[in-house]
mmCIF file of the N, C-alpha and C atoms, coordinates in Angstrom:
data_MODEL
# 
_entry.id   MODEL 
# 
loop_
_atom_site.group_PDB 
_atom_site.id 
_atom_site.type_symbol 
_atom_site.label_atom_id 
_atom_site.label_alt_id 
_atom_site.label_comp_id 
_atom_site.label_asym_id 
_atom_site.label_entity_id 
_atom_site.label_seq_id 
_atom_site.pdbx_PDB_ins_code 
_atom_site.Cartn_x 
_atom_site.Cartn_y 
_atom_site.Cartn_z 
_atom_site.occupancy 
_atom_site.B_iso_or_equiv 
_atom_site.pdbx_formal_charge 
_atom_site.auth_seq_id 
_atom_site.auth_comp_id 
_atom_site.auth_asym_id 
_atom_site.auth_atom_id 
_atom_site.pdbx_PDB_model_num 
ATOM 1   N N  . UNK A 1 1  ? -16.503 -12.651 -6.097 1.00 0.00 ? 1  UNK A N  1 
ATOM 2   C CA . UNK A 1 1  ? -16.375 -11.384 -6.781 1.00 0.00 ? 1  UNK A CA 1 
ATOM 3   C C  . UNK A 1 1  ? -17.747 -10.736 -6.968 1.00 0.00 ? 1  UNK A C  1 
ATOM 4   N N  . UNK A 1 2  ? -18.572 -11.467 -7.367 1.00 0.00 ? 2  UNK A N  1 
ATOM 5   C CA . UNK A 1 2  ? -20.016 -10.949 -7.477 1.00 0.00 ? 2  UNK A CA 1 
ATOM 6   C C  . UNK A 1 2  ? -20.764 -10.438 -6.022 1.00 0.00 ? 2  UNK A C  1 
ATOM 7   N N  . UNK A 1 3  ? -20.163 -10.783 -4.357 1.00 0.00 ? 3  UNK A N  1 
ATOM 8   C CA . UNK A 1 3  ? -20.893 -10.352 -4.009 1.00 0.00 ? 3  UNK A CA 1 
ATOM 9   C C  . UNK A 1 3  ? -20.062 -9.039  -3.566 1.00 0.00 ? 3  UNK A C  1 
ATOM 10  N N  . UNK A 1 4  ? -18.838 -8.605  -3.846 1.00 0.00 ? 4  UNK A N  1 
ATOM 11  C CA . UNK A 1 4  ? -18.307 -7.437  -3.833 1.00 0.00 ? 4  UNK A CA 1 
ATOM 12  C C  . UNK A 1 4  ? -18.695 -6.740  -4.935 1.00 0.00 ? 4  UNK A C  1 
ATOM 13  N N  . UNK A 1 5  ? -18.873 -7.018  -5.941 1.00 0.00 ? 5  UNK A N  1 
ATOM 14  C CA . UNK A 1 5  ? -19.688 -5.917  -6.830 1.00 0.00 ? 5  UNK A CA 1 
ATOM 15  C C  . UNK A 1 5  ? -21.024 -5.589  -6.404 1.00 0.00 ? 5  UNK A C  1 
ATOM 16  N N  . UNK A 1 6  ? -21.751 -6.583  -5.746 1.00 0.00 ? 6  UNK A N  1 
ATOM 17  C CA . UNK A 1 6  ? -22.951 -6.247  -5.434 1.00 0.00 ? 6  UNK A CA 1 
ATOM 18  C C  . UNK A 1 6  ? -23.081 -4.950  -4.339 1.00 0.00 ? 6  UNK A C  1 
ATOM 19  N N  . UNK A 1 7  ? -21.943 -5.445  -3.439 1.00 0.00 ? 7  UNK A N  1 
ATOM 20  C CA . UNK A 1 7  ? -21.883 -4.447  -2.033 1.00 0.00 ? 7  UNK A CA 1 
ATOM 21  C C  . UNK A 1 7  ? -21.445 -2.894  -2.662 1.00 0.00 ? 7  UNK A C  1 
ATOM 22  N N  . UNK A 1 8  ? -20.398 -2.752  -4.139 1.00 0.00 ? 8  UNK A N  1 
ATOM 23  C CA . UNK A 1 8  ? -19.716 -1.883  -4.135 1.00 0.00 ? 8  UNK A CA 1 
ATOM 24  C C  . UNK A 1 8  ? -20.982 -1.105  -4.717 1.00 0.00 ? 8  UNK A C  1 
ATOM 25  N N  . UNK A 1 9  ? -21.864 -1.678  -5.410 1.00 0.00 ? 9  UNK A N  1 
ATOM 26  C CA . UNK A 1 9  ? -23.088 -0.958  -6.252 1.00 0.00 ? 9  UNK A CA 1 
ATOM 27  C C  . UNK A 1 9  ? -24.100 0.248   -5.598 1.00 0.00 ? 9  UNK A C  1 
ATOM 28  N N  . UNK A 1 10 ? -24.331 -0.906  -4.015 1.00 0.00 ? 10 UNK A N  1 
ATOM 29  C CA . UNK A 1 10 ? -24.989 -0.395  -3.114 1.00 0.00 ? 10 UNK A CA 1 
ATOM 30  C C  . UNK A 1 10 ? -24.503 0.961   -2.406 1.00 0.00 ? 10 UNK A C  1 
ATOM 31  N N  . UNK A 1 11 ? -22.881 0.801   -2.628 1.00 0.00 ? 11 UNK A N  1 
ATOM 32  C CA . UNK A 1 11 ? -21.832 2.047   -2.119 1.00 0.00 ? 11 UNK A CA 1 
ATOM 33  C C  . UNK A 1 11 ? -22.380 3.433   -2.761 1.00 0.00 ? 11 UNK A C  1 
ATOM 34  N N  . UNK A 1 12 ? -21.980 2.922   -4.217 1.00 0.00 ? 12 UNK A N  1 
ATOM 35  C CA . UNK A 1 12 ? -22.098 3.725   -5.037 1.00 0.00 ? 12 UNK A CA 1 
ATOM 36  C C  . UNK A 1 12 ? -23.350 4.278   -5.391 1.00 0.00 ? 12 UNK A C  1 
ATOM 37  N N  . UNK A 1 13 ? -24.424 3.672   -5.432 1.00 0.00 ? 13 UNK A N  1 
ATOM 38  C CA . UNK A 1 13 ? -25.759 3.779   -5.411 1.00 0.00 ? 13 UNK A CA 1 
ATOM 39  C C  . UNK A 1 13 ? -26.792 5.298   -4.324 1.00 0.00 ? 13 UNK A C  1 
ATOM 40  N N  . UNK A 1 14 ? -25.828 4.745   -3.383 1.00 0.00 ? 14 UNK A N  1 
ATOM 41  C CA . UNK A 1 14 ? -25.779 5.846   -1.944 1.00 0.00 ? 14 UNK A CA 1 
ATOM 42  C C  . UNK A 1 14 ? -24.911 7.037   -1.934 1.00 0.00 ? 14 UNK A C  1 
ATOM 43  N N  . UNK A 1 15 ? -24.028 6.552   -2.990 1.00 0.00 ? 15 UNK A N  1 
ATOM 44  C CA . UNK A 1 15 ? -23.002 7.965   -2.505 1.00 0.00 ? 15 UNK A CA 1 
ATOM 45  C C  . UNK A 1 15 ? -23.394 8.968   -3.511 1.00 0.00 ? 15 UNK A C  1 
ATOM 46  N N  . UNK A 1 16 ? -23.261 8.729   -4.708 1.00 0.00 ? 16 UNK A N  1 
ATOM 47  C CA . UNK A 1 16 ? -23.657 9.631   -5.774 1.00 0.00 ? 16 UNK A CA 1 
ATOM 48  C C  . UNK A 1 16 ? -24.998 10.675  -5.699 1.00 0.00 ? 16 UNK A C  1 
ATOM 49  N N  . UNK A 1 17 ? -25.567 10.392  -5.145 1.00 0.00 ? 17 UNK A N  1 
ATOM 50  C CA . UNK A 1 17 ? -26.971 11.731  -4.944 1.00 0.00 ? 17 UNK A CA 1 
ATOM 51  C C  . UNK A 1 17 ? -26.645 12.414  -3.824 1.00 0.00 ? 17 UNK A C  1 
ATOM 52  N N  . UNK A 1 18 ? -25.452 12.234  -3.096 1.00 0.00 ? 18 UNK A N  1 
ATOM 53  C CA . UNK A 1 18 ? -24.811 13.115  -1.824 1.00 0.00 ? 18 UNK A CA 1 
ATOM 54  C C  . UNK A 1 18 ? -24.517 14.262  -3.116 1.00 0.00 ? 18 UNK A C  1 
ATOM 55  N N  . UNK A 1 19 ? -24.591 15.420  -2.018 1.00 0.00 ? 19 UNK A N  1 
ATOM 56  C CA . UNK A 1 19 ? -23.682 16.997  -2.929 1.00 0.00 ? 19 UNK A CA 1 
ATOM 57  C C  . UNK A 1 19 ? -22.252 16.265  -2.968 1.00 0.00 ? 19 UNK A C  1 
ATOM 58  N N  . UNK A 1 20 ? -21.655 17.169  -4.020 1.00 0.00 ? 20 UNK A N  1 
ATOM 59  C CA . UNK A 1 20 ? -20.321 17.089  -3.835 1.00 0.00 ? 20 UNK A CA 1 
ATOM 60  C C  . UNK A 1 20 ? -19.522 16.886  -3.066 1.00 0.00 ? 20 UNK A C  1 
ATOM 61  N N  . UNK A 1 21 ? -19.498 17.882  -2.381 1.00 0.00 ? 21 UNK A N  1 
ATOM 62  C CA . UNK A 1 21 ? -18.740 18.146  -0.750 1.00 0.00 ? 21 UNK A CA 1 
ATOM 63  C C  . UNK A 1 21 ? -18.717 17.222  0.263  1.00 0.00 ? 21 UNK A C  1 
ATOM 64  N N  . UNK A 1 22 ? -19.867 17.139  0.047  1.00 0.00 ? 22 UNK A N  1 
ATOM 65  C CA . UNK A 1 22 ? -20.198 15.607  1.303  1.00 0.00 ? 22 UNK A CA 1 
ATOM 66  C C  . UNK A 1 22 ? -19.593 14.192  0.590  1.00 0.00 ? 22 UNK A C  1 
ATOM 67  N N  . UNK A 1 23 ? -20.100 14.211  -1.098 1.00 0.00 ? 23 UNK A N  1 
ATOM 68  C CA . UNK A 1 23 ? -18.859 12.622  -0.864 1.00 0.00 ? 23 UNK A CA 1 
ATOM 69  C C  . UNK A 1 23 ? -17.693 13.058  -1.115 1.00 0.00 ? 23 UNK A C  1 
ATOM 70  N N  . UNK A 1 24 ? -16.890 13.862  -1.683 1.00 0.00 ? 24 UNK A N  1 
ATOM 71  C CA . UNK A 1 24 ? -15.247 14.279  -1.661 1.00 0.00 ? 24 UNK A CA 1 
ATOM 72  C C  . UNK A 1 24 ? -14.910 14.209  0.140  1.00 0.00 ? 24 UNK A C  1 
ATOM 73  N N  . UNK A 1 25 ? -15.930 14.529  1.057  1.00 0.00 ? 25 UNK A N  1 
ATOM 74  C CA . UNK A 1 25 ? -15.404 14.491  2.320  1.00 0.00 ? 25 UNK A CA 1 
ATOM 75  C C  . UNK A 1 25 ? -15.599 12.922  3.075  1.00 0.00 ? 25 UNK A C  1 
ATOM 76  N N  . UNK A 1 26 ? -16.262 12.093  2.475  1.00 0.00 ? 26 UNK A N  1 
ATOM 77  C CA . UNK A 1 26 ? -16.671 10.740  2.836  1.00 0.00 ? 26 UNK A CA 1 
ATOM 78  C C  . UNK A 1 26 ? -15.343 10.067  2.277  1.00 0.00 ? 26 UNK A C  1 
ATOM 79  N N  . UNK A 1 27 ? -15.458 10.262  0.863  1.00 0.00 ? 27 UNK A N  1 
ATOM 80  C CA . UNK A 1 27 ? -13.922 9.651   0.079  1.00 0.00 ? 27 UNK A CA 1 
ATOM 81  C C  . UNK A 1 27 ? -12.885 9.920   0.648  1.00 0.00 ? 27 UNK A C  1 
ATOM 82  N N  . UNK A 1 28 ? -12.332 11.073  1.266  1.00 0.00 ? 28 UNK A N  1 
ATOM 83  C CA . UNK A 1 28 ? -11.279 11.604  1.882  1.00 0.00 ? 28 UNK A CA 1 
ATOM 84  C C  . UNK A 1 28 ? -11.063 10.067  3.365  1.00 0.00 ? 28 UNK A C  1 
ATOM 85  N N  . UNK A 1 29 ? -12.280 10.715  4.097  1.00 0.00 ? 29 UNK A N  1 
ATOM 86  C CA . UNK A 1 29 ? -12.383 9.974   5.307  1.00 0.00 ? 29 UNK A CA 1 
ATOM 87  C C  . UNK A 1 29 ? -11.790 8.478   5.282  1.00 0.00 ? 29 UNK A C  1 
ATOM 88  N N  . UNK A 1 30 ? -12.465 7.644   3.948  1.00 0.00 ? 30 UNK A N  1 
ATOM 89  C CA . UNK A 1 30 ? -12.717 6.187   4.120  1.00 0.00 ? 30 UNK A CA 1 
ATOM 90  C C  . UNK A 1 30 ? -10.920 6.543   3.080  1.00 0.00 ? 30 UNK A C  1 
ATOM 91  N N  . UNK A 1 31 ? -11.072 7.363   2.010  1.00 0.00 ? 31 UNK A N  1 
ATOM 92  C CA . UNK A 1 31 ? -9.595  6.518   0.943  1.00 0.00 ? 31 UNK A CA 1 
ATOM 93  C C  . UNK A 1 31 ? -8.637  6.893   1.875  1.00 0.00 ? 31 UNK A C  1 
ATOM 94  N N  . UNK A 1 32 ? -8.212  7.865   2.183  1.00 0.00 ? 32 UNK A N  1 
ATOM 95  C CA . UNK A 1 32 ? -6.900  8.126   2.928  1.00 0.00 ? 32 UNK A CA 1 
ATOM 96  C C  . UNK A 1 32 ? -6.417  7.260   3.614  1.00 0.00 ? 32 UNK A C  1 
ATOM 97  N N  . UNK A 1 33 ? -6.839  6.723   4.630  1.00 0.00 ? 33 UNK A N  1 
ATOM 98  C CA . UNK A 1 33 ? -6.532  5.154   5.663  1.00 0.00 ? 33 UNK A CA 1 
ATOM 99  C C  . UNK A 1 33 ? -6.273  4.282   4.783  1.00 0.00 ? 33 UNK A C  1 
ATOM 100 N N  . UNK A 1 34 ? -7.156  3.748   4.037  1.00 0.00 ? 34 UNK A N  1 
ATOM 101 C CA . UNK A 1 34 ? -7.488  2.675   3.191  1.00 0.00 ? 34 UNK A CA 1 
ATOM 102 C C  . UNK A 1 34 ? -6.236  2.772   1.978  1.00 0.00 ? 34 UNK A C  1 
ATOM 103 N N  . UNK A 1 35 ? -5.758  4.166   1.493  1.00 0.00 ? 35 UNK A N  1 
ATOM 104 C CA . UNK A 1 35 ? -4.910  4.337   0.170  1.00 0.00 ? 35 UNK A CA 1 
ATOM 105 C C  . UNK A 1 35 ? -3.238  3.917   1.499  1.00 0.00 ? 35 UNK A C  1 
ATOM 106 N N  . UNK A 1 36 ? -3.602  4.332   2.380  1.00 0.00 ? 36 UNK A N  1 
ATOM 107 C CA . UNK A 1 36 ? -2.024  4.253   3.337  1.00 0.00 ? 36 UNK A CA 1 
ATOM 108 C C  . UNK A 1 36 ? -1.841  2.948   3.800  1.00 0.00 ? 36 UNK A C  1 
ATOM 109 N N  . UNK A 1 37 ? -2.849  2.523   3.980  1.00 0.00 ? 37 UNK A N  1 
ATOM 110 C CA . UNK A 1 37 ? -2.929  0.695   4.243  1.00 0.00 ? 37 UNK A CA 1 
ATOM 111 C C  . UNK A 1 37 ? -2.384  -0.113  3.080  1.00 0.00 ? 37 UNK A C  1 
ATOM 112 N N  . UNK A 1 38 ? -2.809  0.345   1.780  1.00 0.00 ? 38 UNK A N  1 
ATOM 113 C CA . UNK A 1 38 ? -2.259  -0.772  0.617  1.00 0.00 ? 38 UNK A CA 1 
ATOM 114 C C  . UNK A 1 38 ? -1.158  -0.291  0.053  1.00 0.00 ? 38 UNK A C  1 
ATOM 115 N N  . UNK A 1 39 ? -0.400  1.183   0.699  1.00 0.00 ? 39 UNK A N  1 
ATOM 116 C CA . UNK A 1 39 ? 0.675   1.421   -0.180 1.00 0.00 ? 39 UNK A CA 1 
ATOM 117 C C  . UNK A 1 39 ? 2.123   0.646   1.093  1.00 0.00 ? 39 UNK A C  1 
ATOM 118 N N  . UNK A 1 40 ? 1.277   0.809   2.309  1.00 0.00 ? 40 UNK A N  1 
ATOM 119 C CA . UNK A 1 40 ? 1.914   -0.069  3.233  1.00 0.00 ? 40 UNK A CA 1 
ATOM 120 C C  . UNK A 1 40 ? 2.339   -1.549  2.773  1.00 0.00 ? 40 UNK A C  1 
ATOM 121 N N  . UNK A 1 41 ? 1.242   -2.047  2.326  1.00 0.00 ? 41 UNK A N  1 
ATOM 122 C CA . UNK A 1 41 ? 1.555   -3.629  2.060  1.00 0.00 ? 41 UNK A CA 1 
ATOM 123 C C  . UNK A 1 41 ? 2.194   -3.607  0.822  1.00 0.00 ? 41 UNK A C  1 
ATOM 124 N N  . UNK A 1 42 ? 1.938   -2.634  -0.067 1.00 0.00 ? 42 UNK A N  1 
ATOM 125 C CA . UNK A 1 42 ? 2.874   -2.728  -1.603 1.00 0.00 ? 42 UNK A CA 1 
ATOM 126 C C  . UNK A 1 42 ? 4.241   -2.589  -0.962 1.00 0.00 ? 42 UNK A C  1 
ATOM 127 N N  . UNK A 1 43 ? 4.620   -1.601  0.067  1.00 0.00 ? 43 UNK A N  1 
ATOM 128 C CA . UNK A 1 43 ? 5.847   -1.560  0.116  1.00 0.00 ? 43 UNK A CA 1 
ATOM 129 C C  . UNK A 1 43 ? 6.594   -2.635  0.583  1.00 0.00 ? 43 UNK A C  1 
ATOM 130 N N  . UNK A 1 44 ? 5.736   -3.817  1.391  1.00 0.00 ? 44 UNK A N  1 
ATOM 131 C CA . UNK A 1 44 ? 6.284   -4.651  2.783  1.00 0.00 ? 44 UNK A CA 1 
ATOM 132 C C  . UNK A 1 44 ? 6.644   -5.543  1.715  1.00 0.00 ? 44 UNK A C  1 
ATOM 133 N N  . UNK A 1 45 ? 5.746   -6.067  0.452  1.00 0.00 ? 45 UNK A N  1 
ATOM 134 C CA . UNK A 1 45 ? 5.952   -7.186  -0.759 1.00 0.00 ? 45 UNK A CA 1 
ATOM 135 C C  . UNK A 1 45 ? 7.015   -6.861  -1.533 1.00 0.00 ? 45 UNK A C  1 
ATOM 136 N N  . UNK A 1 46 ? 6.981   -5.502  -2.014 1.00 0.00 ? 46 UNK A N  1 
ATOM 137 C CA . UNK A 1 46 ? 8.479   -5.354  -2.678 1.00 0.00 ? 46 UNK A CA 1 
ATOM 138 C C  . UNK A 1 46 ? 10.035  -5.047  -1.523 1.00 0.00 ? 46 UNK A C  1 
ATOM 139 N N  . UNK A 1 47 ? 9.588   -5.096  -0.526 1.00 0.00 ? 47 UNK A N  1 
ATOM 140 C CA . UNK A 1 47 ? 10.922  -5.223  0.398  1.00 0.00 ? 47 UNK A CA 1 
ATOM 141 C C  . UNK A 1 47 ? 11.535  -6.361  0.716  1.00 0.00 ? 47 UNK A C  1 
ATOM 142 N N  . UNK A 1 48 ? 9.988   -7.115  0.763  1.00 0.00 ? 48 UNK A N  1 
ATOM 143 C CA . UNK A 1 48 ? 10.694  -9.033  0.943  1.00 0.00 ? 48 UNK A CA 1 
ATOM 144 C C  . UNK A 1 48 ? 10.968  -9.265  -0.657 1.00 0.00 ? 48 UNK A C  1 
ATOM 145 N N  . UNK A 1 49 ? 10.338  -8.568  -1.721 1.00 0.00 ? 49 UNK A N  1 
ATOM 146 C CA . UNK A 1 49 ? 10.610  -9.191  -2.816 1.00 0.00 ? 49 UNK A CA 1 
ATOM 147 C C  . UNK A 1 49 ? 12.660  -9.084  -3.219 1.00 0.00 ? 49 UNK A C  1 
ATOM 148 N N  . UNK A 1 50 ? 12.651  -8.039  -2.700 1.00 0.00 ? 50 UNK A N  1 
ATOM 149 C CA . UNK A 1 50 ? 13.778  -7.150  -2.942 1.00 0.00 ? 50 UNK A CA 1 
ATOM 150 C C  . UNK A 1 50 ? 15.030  -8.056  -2.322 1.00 0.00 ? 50 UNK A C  1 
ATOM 151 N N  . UNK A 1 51 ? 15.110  -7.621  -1.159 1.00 0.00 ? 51 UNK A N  1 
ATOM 152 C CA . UNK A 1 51 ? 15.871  -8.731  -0.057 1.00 0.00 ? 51 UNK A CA 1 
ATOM 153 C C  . UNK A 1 51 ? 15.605  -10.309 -0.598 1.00 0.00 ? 51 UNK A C  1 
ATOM 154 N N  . UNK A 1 52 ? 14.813  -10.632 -1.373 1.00 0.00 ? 52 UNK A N  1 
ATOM 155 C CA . UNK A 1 52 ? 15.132  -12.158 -1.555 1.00 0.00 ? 52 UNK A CA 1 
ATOM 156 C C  . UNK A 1 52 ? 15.599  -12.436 -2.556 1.00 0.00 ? 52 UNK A C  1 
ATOM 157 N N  . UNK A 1 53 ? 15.844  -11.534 -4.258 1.00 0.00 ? 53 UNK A N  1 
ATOM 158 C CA . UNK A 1 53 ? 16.586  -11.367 -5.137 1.00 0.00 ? 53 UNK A CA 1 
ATOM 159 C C  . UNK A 1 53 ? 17.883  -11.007 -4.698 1.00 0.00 ? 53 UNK A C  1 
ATOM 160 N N  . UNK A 1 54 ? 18.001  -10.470 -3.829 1.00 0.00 ? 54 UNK A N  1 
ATOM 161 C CA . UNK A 1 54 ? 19.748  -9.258  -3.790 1.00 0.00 ? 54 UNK A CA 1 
ATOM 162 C C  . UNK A 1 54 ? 20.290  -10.622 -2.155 1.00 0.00 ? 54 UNK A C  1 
ATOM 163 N N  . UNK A 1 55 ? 19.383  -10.950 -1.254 1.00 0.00 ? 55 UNK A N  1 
ATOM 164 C CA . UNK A 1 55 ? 19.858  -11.561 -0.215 1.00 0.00 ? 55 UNK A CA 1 
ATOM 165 C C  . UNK A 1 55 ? 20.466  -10.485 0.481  1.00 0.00 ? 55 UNK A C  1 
ATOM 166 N N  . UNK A 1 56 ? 20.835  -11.072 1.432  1.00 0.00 ? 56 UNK A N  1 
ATOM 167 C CA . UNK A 1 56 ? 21.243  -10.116 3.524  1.00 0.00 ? 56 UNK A CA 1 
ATOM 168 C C  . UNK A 1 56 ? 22.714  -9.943  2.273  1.00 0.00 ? 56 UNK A C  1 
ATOM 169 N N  . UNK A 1 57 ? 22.605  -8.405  3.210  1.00 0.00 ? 57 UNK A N  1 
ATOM 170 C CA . UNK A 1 57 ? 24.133  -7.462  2.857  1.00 0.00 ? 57 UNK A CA 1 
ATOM 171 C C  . UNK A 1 57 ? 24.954  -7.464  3.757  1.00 0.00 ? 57 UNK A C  1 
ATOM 172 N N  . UNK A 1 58 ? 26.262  -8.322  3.650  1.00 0.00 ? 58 UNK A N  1 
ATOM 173 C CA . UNK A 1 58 ? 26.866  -7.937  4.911  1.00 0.00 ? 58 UNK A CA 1 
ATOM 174 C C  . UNK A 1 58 ? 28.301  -7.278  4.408  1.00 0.00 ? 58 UNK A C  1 
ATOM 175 N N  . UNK A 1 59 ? 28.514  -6.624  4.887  1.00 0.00 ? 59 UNK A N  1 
ATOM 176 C CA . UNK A 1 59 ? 29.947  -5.985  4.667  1.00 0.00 ? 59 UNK A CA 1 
ATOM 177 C C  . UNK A 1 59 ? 31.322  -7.101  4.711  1.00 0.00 ? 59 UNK A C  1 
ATOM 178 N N  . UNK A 1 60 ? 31.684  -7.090  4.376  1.00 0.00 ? 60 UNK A N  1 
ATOM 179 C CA . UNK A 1 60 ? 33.167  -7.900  4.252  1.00 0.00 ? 60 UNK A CA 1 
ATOM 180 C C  . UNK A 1 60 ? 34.380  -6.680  4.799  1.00 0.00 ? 60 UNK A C  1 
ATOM 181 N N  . UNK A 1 61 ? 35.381  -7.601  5.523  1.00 0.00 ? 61 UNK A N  1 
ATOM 182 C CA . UNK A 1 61 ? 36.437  -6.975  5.605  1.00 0.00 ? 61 UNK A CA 1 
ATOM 183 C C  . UNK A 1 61 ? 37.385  -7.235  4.634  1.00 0.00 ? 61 UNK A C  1 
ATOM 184 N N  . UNK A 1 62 ? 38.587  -6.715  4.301  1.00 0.00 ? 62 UNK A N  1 
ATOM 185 C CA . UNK A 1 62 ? 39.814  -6.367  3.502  1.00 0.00 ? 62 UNK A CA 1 
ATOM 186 C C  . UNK A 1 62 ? 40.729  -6.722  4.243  1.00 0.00 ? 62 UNK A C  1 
ATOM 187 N N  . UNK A 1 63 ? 41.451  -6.952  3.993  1.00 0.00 ? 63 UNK A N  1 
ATOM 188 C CA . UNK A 1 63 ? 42.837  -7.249  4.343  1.00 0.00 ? 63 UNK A CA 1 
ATOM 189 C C  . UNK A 1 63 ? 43.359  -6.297  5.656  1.00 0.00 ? 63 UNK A C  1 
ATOM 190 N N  . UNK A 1 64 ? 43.485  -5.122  4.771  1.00 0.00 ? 64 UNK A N  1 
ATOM 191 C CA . UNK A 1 64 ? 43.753  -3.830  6.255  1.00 0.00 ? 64 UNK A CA 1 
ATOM 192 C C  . UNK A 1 64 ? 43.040  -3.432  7.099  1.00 0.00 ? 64 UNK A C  1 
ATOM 193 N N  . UNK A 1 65 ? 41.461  -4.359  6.780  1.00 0.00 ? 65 UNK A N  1 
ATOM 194 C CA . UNK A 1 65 ? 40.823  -4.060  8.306  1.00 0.00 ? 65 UNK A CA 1 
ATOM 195 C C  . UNK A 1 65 ? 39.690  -2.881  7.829  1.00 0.00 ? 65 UNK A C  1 
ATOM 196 N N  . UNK A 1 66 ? 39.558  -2.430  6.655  1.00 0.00 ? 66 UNK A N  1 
ATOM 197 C CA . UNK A 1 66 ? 38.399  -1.430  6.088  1.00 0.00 ? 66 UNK A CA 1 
ATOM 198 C C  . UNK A 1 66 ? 37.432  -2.660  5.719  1.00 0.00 ? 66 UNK A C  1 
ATOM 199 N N  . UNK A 1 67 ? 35.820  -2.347  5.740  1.00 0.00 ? 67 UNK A N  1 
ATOM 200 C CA . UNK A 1 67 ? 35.057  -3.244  5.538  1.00 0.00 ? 67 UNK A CA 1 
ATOM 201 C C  . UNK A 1 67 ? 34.337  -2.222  3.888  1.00 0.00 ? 67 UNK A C  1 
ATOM 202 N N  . UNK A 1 68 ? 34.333  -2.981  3.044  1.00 0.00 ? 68 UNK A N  1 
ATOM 203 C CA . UNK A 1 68 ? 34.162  -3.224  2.087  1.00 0.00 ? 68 UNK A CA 1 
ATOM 204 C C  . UNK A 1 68 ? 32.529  -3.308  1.388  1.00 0.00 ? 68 UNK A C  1 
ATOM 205 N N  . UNK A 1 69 ? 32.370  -2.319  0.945  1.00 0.00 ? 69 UNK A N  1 
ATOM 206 C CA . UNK A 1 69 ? 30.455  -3.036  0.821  1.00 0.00 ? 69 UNK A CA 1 
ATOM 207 C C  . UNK A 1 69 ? 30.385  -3.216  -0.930 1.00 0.00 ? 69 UNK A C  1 
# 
Protein backbone atom coordinates (compact mmCIF):
# COMPACT_ATOMS: atom_id res chain seq x y z
CA UNK A 1 0.00 0.00 0.00
CA UNK A 2 2.76 2.39 0.77
CA UNK A 3 4.35 2.04 -2.47
CA UNK A 4 1.01 3.01 -4.24
CA UNK A 5 0.68 5.97 -2.17
CA UNK A 6 4.06 6.81 -2.92
CA UNK A 7 3.47 6.48 -6.85
CA UNK A 8 -0.07 8.20 -6.41
CA UNK A 9 1.83 11.36 -4.64
CA UNK A 10 4.22 11.61 -7.47
CA UNK A 11 0.83 11.63 -9.80
CA UNK A 12 -0.51 14.14 -7.99
CA UNK A 13 2.52 16.12 -7.32
CA UNK A 14 2.78 16.51 -11.33
CA UNK A 15 -0.63 17.02 -12.10
CA UNK A 16 -1.73 19.85 -9.93
CA UNK A 17 0.56 22.84 -11.31
CA UNK A 18 -0.90 21.74 -14.91
CA UNK A 19 -3.76 24.66 -15.86
CA UNK A 20 -6.98 23.41 -15.44
CA UNK A 21 -7.81 22.35 -18.80
CA UNK A 22 -4.91 20.31 -19.28
CA UNK A 23 -5.55 18.08 -16.12
CA UNK A 24 -9.58 17.90 -16.55
CA UNK A 25 -8.30 16.70 -20.14
CA UNK A 26 -5.56 14.17 -18.72
CA UNK A 27 -8.35 12.95 -16.06
CA UNK A 28 -10.86 12.54 -18.82
CA UNK A 29 -8.20 10.55 -20.97
CA UNK A 30 -6.78 8.15 -18.13
CA UNK A 31 -10.59 8.03 -15.80
CA UNK A 32 -12.94 7.26 -18.56
CA UNK A 33 -11.24 3.73 -19.62
CA UNK A 34 -10.19 3.14 -16.20
CA UNK A 35 -14.01 4.28 -14.57
CA UNK A 36 -15.50 1.64 -17.61
CA UNK A 37 -13.02 -1.06 -16.66
CA UNK A 38 -14.14 -1.23 -12.86
CA UNK A 39 -17.79 -0.65 -13.47
CA UNK A 40 -17.22 -3.68 -15.90
CA UNK A 41 -15.86 -5.89 -13.18
CA UNK A 42 -18.48 -4.50 -10.51
CA UNK A 43 -20.99 -5.67 -12.86
CA UNK A 44 -19.32 -9.29 -13.81
CA UNK A 45 -19.12 -9.85 -9.48
CA UNK A 46 -22.62 -8.95 -8.90
CA UNK A 47 -23.84 -11.17 -11.91
CA UNK A 48 -21.96 -14.27 -10.60
CA UNK A 49 -22.98 -12.99 -7.21
CA UNK A 50 -26.57 -12.89 -8.36
CA UNK A 51 -26.86 -16.21 -10.37
CA UNK A 52 -25.33 -18.02 -7.39
CA UNK A 53 -28.00 -16.81 -4.75
CA UNK A 54 -31.16 -17.19 -7.23
CA UNK A 55 -29.24 -20.36 -9.32
CA UNK A 56 -29.85 -21.25 -13.42
CA UNK A 57 -33.61 -20.33 -14.35
CA UNK A 58 -35.15 -22.80 -16.21
CA UNK A 59 -38.67 -22.68 -17.21
CA UNK A 60 -40.82 -25.63 -16.28
CA UNK A 61 -43.60 -27.00 -18.23
CA UNK A 62 -47.41 -27.42 -17.00
CA UNK A 63 -49.41 -29.91 -17.63
CA UNK A 64 -50.97 -28.35 -20.99
CA UNK A 65 -47.71 -27.83 -22.40
CA UNK A 66 -47.34 -23.75 -21.43
CA UNK A 67 -43.90 -23.34 -19.77
CA UNK A 68 -44.20 -21.64 -16.65
CA UNK A 69 -41.46 -19.20 -15.25
Amino acid sequence: MAAFLGFWDRIELWLVPLPFALQVLIMLTVGIPLFLLVASGVERVADLLVRGIHGPVVPRSTEDGKEVR
